[in-house]
C-alpha positions as CSV (number, residue, x, y, z in Angstrom):
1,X,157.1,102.4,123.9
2,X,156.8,100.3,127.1
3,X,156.6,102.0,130.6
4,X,159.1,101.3,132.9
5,X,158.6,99.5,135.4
6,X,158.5,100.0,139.7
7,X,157.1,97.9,141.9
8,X,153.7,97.8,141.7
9,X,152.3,95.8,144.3
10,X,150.9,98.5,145.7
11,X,148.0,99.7,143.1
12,X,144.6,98.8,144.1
13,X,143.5,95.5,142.3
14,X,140.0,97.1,141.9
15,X,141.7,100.7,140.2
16,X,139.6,101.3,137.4
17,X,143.3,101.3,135.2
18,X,145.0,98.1,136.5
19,X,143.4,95.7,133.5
20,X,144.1,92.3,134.7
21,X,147.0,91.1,131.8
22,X,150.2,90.7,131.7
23,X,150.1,92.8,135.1
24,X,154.1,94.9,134.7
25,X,153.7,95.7,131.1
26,X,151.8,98.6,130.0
27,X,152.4,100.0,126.7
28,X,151.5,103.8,125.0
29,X,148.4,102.7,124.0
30,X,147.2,101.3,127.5
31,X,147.9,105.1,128.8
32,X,146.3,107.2,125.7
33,X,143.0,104.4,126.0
34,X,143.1,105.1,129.9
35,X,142.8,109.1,129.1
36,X,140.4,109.0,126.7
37,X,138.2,106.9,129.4
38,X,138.5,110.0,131.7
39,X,138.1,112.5,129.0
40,X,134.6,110.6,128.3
41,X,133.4,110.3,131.7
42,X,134.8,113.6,133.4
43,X,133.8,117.0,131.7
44,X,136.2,118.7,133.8
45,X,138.7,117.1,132.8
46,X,138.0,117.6,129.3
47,X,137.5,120.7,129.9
48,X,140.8,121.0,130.8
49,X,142.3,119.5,128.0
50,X,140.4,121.5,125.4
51,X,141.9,124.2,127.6
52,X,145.3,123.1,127.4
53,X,145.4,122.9,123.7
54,X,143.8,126.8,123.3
55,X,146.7,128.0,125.1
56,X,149.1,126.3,123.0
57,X,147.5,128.1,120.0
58,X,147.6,131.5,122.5
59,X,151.5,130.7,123.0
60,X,152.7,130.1,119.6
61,X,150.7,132.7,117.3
62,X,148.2,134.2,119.7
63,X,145.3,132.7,118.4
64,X,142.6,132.4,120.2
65,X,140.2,131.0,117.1
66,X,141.7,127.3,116.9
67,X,138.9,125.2,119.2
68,X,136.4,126.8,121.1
69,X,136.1,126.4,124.4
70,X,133.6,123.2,125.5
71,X,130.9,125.1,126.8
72,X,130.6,126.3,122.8
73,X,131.6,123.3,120.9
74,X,131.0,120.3,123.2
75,X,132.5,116.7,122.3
76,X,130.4,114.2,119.9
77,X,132.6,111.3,119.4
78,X,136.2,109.8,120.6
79,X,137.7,106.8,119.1
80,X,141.4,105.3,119.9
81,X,143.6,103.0,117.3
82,X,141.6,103.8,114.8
83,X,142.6,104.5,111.1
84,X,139.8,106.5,109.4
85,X,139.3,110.0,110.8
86,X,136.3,111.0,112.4
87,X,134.9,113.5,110.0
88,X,135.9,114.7,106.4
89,X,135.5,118.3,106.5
90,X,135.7,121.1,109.3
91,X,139.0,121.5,111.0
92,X,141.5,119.2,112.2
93,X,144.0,119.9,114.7
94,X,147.2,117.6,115.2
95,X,148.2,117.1,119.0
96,X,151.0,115.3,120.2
97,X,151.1,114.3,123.8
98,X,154.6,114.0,125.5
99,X,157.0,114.8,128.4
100,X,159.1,117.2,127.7
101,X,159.0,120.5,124.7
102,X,159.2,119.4,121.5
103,X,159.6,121.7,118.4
104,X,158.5,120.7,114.8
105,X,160.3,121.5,111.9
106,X,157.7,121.5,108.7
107,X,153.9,122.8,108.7
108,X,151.1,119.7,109.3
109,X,150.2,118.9,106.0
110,X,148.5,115.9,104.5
111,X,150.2,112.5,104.1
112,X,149.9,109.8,102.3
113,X,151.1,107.3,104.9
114,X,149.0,104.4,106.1
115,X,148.5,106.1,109.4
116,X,146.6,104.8,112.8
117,X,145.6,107.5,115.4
118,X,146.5,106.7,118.2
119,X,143.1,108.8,119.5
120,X,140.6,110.9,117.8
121,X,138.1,113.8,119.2
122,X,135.5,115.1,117.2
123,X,133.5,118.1,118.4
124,X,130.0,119.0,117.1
125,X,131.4,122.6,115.2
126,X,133.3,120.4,113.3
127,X,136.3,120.7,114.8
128,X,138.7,117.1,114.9
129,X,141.8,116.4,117.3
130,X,143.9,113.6,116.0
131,X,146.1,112.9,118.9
132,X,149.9,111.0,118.8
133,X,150.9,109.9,122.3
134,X,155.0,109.5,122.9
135,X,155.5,109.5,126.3
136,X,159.3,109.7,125.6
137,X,159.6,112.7,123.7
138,X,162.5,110.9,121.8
139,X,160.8,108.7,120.0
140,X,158.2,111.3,118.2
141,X,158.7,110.9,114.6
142,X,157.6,114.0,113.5
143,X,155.8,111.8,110.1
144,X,152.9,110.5,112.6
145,X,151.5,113.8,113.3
146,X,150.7,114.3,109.9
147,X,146.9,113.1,109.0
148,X,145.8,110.9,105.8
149,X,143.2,113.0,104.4
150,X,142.5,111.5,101.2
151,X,138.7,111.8,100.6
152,X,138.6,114.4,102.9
153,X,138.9,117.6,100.6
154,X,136.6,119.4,103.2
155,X,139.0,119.0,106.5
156,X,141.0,122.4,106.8
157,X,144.3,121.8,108.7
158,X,146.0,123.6,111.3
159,X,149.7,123.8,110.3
160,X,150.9,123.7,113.6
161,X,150.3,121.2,116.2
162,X,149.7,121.3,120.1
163,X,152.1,119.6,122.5
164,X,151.0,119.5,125.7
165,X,153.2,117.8,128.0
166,X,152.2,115.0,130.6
167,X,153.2,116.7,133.7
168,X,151.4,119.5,132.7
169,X,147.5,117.3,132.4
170,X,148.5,115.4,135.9
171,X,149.0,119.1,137.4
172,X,146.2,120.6,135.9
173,X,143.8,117.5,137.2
174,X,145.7,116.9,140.5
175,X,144.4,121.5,140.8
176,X,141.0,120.2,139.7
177,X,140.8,117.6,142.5
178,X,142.1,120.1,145.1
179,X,139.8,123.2,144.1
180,X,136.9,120.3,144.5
181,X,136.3,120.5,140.8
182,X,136.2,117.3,140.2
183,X,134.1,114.9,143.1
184,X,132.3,111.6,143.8
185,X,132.8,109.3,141.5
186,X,134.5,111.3,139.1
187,X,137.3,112.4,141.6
188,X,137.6,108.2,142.2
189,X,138.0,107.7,138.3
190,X,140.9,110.4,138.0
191,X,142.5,109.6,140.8
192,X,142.7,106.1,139.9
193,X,144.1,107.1,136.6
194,X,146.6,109.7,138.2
195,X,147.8,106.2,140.7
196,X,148.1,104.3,137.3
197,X,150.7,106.7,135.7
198,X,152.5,106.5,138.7
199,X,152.8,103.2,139.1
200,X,153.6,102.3,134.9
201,X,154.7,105.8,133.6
202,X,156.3,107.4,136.7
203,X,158.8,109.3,134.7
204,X,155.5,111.6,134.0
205,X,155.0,111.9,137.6
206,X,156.9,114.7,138.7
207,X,156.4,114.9,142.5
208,X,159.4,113.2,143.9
209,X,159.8,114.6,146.9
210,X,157.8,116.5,149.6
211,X,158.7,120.1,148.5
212,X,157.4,119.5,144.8
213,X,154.0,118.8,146.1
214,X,153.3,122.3,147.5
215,X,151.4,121.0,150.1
216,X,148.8,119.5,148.4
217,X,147.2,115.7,150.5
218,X,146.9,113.8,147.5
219,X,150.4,114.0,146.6
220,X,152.0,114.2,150.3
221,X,150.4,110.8,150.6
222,X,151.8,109.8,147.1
223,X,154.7,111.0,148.0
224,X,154.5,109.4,151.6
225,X,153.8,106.2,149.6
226,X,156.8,106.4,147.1
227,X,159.3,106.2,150.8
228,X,157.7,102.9,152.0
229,X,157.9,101.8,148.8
230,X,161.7,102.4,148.6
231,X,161.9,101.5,151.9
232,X,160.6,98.1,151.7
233,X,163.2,97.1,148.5
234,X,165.4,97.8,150.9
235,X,164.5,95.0,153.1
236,X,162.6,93.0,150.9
237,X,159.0,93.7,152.3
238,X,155.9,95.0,150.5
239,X,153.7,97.8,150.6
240,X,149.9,97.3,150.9
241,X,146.9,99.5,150.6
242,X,144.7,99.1,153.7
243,X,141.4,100.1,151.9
244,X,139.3,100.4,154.9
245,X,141.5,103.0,156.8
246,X,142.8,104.6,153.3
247,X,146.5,104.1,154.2
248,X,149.2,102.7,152.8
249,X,151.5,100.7,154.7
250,X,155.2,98.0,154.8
251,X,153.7,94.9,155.6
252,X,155.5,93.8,158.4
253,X,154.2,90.3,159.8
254,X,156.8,87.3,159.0
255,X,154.8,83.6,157.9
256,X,151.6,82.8,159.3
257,X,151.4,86.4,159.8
258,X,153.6,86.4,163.1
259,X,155.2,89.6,164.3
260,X,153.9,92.0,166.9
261,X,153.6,94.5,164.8
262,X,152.2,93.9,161.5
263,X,151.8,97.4,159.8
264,X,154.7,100.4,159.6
265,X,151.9,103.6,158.2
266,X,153.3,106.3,156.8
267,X,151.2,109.1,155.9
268,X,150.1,113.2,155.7
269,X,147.6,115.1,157.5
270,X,146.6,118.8,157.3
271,X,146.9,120.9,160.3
272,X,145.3,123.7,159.2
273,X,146.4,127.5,157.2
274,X,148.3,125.1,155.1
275,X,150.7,123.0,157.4
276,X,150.9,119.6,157.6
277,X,152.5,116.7,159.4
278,X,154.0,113.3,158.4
279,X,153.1,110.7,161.2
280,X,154.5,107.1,161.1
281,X,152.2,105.3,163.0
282,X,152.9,101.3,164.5
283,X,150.3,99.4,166.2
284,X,151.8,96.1,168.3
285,X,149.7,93.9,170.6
286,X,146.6,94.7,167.7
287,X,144.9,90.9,168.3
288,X,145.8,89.1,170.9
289,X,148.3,86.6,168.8
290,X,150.2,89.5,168.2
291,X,150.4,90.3,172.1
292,X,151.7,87.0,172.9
293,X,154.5,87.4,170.5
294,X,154.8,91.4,171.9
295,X,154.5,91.1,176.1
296,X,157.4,87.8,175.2
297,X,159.7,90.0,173.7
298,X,158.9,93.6,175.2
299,X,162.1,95.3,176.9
300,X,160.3,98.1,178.9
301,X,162.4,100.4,179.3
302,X,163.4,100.1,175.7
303,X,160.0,101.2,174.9
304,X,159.6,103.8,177.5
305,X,163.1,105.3,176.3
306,X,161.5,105.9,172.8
307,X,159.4,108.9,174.4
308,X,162.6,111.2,175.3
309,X,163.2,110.6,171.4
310,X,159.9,112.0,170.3
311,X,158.0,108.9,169.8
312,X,154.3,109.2,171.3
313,X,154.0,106.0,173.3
314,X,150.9,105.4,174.7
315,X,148.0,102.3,176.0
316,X,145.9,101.1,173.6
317,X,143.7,98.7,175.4
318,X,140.3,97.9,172.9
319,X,138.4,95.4,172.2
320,X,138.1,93.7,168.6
321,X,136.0,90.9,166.8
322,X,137.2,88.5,164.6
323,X,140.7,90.7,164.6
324,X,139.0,94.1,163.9
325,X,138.8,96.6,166.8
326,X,135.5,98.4,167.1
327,X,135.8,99.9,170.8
328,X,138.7,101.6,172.4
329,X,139.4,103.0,176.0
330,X,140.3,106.0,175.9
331,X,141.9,107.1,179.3
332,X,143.5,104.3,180.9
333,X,144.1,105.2,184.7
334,X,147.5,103.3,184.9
335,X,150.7,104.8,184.0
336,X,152.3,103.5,180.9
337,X,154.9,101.6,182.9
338,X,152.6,99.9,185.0
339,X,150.2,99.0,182.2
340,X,153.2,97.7,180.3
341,X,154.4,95.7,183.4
342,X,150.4,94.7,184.6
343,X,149.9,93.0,180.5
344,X,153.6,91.4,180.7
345,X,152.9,89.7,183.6
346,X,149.8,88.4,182.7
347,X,148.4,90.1,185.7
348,X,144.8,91.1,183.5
349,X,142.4,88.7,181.5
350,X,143.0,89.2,177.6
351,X,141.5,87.2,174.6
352,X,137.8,86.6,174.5
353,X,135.0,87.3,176.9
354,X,131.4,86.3,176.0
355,X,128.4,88.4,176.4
356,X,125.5,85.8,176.8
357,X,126.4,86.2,180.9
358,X,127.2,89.8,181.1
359,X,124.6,91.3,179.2
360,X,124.3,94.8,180.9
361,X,128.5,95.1,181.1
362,X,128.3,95.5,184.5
363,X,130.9,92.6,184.9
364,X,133.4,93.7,182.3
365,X,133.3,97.4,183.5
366,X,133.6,96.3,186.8
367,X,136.9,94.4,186.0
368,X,138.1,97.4,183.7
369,X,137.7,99.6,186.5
370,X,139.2,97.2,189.1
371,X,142.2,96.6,186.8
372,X,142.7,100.3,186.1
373,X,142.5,100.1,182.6
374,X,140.0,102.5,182.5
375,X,139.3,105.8,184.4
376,X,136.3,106.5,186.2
377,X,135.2,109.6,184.0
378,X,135.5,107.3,181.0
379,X,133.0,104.5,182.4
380,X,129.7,106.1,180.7
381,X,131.6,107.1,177.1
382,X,132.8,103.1,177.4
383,X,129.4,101.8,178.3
384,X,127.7,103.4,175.3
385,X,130.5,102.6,173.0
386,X,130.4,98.7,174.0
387,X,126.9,98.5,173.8
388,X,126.4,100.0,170.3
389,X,129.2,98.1,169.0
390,X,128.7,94.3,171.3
391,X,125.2,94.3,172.7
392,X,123.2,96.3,170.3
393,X,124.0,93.7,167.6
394,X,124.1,89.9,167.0
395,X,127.9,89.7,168.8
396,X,127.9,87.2,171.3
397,X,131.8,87.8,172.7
398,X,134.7,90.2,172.8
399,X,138.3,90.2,172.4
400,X,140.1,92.6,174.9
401,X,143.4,93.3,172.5
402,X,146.4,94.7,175.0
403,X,147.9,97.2,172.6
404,X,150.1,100.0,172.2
405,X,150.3,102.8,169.9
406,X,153.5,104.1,168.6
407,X,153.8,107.1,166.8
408,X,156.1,109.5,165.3
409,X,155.4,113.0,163.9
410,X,157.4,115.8,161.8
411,X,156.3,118.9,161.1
412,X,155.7,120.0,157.4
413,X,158.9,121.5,157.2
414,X,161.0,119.2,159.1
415,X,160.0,116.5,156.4
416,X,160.1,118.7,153.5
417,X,163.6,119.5,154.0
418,X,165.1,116.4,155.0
419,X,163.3,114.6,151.6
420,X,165.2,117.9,150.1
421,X,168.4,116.8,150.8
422,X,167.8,113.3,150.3
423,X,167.8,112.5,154.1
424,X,164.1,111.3,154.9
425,X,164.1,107.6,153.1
426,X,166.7,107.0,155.6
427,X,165.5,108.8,158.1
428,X,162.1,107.0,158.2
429,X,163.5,103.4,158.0
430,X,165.7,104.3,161.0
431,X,162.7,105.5,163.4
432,X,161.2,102.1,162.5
433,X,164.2,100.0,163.3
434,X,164.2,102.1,166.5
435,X,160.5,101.1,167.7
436,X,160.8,97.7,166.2
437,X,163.8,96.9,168.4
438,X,161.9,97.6,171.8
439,X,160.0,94.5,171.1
440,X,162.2,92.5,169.4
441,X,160.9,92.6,165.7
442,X,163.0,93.4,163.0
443,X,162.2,95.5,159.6
């Protein structure tokens, strides 16, 4: 079966899971190959799975004898598409991987079909999973989970097999992350395969809205994820993954990367005993091309009116190189109206200032505290900052960046139940319209 499809623009080209081929098809196989990958390279996770096929064992006849846990009985070989089995005596349990219950109707026996396992695990007691992946319970045919065991008189089979449903591993490994379980590189390799069934198998994601992911980050930001992404089909625009910050975000800059604003973030951040927020978070006036274009178009008092509506609008003077801030002021002494005004009117220098005459900052701090950009008490923290970041290294010049951040925060709750009643898509497309509109930039 093939996965269906969403966008997928936003998967990280370097996800261990995002093979570069025919890049919006994925098939069965491509998920059961990516599984057996983690199962190989994260014990945890096999772990986990051994686990989950015990308790199906527990559930259906109470027996606690079929596989041993994996501290007793630990792996020796896994194969996928393979047609011989593993081993030709001990015991061989059928598992069938889907998303929803299934019930069989005969014992597993042996067939005599020409059969391809779609995975096999051997363990060193002699124990053999032959595994069936359907990730649409409908098309099991019940035939497949029945092994070819000619020539393998020794193999004892278990007449009933395990089904252990999809949602049920991505819960179990999305606990294991939480609980630290899993880390490092490990924690990198399942979540990439977690972000892979999302993007090609999301019917076997079942977080869909804030509520579902019981507060838990990694889904939050899923979650946060899955609204710019509906978002942005909405008006045509894309979602990125900014890799350096972690975030995802709708790319928002027009042709030649014009447009005040060029990111629209959307993400989750604990707030401790279990609460959480959902900021969306706009940066205009970033580099100073993006200023031009912002200070030209800026209605003031449009932007200053966004505050009385809970938007957090506030100066964001720093200084960048080669379009990446390193250095921000952090207590301007103007008032947000006059800094607003003061970079409009082109009353301040912006754009780039070189070092090779300045190289003690006494002229630039000077001019900073002149212009009331920044306080007095925030001279020394500046100072250091600039000079470990400029001076310190090989950087001969500086670009002072005019910005503004604008940010918008709900509480746990307040997101939770407006994604609960279908609300918060809307919701979050209409706070960016709203800021984007102060400056003249549309969504």
């Amino acid at each position: 079966m093939r996965a269906g499809i969403p966008n997928t623009q936003w998967l990280d080209r370097l996800n261990v899971f995002n093979a570069y081929k025919e890049r919006d098809k994925r098939e069965e196989n491509d998920l059961t190959n990516a599984f057996l990958v983690v199962l190989r390279y994260v014990p945890m996770a096999q772990a986990i799975f051994t686990d989950l096929i015990r308790q199906c064992y527990l559930k259906v006849a109470a027996n606690d004898a079929v596989l041993p846990s994996l501290s007793e009985n630990p792996v020796s070989d896994m194969q996928a598409q393979r047609g011989e089995l593993l081993c030709d005596e001990g015991h061989l349990v059928s598992v069938l991987l889907t998303d929803a219950e299934w019930e069989q109707t005969r014992d597993i026996q042996g067939s005599r079909r020409t059969a391809v396992y779609d995975a096999q695990i051997r363990y060193e007691q002699g124990w053999l999973l032959i595994i069936e992946n359907k990730p649409d319970h409908g098309a099991v045919w019940e035939e497949q989970l029945h092994p070819n065991v000619e020539g393998s008189t020794g193999l004892e089979i278990e007449t009933r097999a395990a089904v252990v449903k999809w949602q049920t591993i991505v819960e179990r490994l999305i606990s294991a992350l939480d609980s630290g379980l899993i880390v490092g590189a490990e924690a990198k390799l399942v979540e990439d395969f977690l972000d892979s069934i999302d993007a090609y198998f999301p019917s076997l994601f079942v977080y869909k809205t804030f509520a579902s992911c019981r507060g838990r980050l990694f889904l939050l930001q899923n979650r946060c994820r899955h609204i710019l992404q509906e978002i942005a089909v909405q008006t045509t625009r894309s979602v990125k993954w900014d890799r350096r910050h972690g975030i995802y975000y709708i790319d928002l800059s027009g042709a030649a990367r014009r447009g005040a604003a060029q990111k629209a973030v959307l993400s989750a951040s604990p707030r401790g005993n279990g609460d959480w927020d959902v900021t969306l978070e706009m940066y205009p006036a970033d580099t100073n091309a993006q200023a031009d274009e912002f200070y030209n178009l800026l209605d003031i008092q449009k932007l200053l009116d966004l505050q009385s509506r809970k938007w957090k609008v506030e100066a964001n003077v720093h200084f960048s190189y080669i379009r990446t801030g390193l250095v921000r002021v952090r207590c301007p002494a103007l008032s947000l109206h006059d800094y607003l005004k003061g970079w409009k009117e082109r009353k301040w220098k912006r754009g780039r200032y070189p070092l090779d005459e300045d190289r003690d900052l006494s002229g630039l701090v000077a001019y900073l505290q002149q212009s009331q950009l920044v306080s007095s008490d925030a001279v020394d923290e500046l100072r250091g900052d600039l000079k470990g970041k400029f001076l310190d290294t090989k950087r001969r010049h500086l670009d002072i960046c005019p910005g503004v951040s604008v940010v918008y925060a709900w509480s746990g709750k307040e997101a939770s139940d407006a994604d609960t009643e279908g609300d918060f898509v809307g919701e979050v497309k209409r706070r960016i319209e709203e800021a984007l509109a102060a400056w003249g930039q549309s969504l």
